[in-house]
N, C-alpha and C positions, 0 to 999 in steps of 0.2 A: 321238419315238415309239421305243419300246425294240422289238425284236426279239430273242428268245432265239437265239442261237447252237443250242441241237437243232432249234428249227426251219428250219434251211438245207439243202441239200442235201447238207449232208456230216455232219450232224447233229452241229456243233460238235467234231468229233473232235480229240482232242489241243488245243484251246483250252483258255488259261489265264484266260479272261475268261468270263462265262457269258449275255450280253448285248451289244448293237451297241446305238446310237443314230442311226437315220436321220430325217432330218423331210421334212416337205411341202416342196413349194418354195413362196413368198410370189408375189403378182403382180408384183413389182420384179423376183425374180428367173426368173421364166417369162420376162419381159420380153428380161430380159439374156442367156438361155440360147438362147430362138430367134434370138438377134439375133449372139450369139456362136458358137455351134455351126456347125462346119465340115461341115453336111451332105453335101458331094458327096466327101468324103475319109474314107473310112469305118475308118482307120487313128488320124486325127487325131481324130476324133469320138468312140473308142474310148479313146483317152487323155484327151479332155476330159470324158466319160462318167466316168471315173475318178478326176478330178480334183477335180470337183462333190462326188463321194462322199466321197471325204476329209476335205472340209470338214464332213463330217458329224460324223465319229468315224474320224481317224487309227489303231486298232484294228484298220479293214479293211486293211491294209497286210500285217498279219500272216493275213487267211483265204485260202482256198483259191480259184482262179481259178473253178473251178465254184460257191461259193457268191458271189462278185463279180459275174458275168454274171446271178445272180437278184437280188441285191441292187441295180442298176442297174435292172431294170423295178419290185422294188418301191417305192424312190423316185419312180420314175414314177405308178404307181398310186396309192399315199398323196399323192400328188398331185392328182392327178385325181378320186380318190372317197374319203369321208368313212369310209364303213362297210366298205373293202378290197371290195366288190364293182366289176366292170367288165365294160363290154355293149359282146360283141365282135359287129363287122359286118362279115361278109368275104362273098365272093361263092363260091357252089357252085361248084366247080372240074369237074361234070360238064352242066351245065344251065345256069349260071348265076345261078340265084333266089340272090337276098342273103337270108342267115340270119343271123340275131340271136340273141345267146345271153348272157342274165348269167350271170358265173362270179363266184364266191363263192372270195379266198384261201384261207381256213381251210378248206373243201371239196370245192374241184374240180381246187384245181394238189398234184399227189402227187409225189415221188421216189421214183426208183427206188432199194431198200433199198439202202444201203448198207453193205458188206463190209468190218468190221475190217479183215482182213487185209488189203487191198489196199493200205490206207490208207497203210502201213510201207514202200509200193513193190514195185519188182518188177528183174530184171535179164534182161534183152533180147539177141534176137543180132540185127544190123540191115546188113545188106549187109554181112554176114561179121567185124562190129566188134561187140565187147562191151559191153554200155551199162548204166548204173543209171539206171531212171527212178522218179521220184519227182513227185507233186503238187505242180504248185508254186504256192508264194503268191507274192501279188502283189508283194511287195517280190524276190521271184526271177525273177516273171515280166518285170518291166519293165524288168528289165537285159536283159534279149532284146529285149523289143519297141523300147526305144528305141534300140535299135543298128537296126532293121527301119524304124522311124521317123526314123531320122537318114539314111539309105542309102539305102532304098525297092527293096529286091532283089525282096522279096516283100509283096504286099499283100493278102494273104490272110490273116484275122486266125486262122481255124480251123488256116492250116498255120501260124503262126510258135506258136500257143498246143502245137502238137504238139509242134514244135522245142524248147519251153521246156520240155517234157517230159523230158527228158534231160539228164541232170546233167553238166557238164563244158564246155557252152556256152563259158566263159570262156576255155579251152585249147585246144582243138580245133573252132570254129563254122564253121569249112569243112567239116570230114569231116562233122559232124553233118548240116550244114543241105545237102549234098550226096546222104549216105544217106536221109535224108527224103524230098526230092524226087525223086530216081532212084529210089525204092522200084519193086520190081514182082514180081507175081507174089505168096507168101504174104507176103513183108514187108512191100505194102500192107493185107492182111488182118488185120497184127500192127497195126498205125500206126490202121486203124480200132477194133481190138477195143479196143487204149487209148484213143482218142478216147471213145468208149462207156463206157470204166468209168471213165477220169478225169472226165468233164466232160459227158456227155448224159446228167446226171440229172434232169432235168425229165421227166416223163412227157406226152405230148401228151392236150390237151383231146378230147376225142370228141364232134363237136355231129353233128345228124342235118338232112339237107334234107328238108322237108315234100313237098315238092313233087318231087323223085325219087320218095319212099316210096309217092304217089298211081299214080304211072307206073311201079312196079312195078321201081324200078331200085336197085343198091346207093346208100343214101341216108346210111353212115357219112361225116365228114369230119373229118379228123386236122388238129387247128392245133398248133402250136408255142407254148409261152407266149414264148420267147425272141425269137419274128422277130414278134411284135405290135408295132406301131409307133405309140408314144403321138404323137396331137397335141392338147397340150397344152389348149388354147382350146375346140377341138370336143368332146374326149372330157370338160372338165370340165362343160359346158353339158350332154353325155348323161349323166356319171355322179354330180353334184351339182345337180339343177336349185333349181329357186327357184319358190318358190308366191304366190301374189297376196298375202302377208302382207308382203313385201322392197319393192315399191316401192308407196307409198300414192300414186297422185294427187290433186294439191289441186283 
């Protein structure tokens, strides 16, 4: 399945390619992914997440870590459902009634616009050191992360993707990954407003609990497309069923 590069979150900015190619996964390979994936090590599951994808179209090596982390649920999704729609069930976080909601890709998951300028970078003052930060792609990013994954200092995928934020890793990955975590005061204020413009371009879903709304109470609830957690099996059975036509008894 072809995906256009403008429709990512970065809206293919500076790509010399004007398409991806990601596909479903087969049942052989659902098979080998639950059976392989290192779910309790969310460091290593992150790299093997990323690895899967490759296999798709080496291509992604060159985008942006922000379009990779949506790229990673929509292979999920095209997975799971035939027509890109997906019926999320999470539990009301005030009441607890389960609310159910299809979301439609082409419809309901937006980015937050994206800013030419920012794209080009920016230069930073970061616990008194002067920094070029820049987006970085995947083939920049995982020379950080695999130094994080060889080591294990930090396993925090959101602080080492911050870390990879700043160009110079290779020379100086003590001062960096030291003024990162000692941030405080407006430096962590600076560390999140990059987080936010690098990489939390996903805008969150807005479903509504019926059932707060009756009891008169705020019935908004914000999900995340990112922290949805496909299971493979279950979500294919809700989001591809099958009608008395599939199996005839004799």
């Amino acid at each position: 399945m072809e995906i256009l590069t403008s429709q990512l979150p970065s809206g293919g900015y500076g790509y010399e390619f004007p398409s991806l190619t990601i596909r479903p996964m087969t049942f052989m390979e659902i098979c080998g992914y639950n059976e392989n994936v290192p779910t309790d090590d969310p460091l290593a599951k992150y790299m093997y997440d990323i690895k899967v994808l490759l296999r798709d179209d080496p291509k992604i090596l060159d985008c942006y870590i922000m379009d990779l982390d949506f790229l990673i649920f929509y292979k999920k999704l095209i997975t799971v459902s035939g027509d890109l729609t997906y019926t999320l069930s999470i539990n009301c976080p005030k009441c607890g009634e389960l609310i159910k909601h299809k979301i439609d890709l082409n419809t309901d998951v937006h980015f937050s616009q994206i800013d030419p300028q920012i794209m080009d970078g920016a230069v930073i003052e970061l616990a008194g050191h002067r920094y070029d930060v820049q987006i970085p792609t995947v083939k920049s990013f995982m020379k950080v992360f695999e130094t994080y994954l060889r080591y294990r200092k930090i396993s925090d995928i959101k602080m080492i993707k911050t870390i990879a934020m700043i160009e110079g890793f290779d020379i100086k990955a003590n001062q960096i990954e030291a003024d990162v975590l000692g941030a405080r005061h407006e430096d962590i204020t600076l560390l999140l407003a990059l987080r936010e413009l690098y990489y939390d371009r996903l805008e969150p879903i807005q479903l509504e609990c019926s059932k707060c709304k009756e009891d008169g109470r705020e019935a908004s609830v914000a999900v995340s497309v990112e922290s949805l957690t496909v299971d493979f099996f279950r979500d294919l059975c809700v989001n591809s069923p099958i009608d008395g036509t599939k199996i005839l008894f004799k």
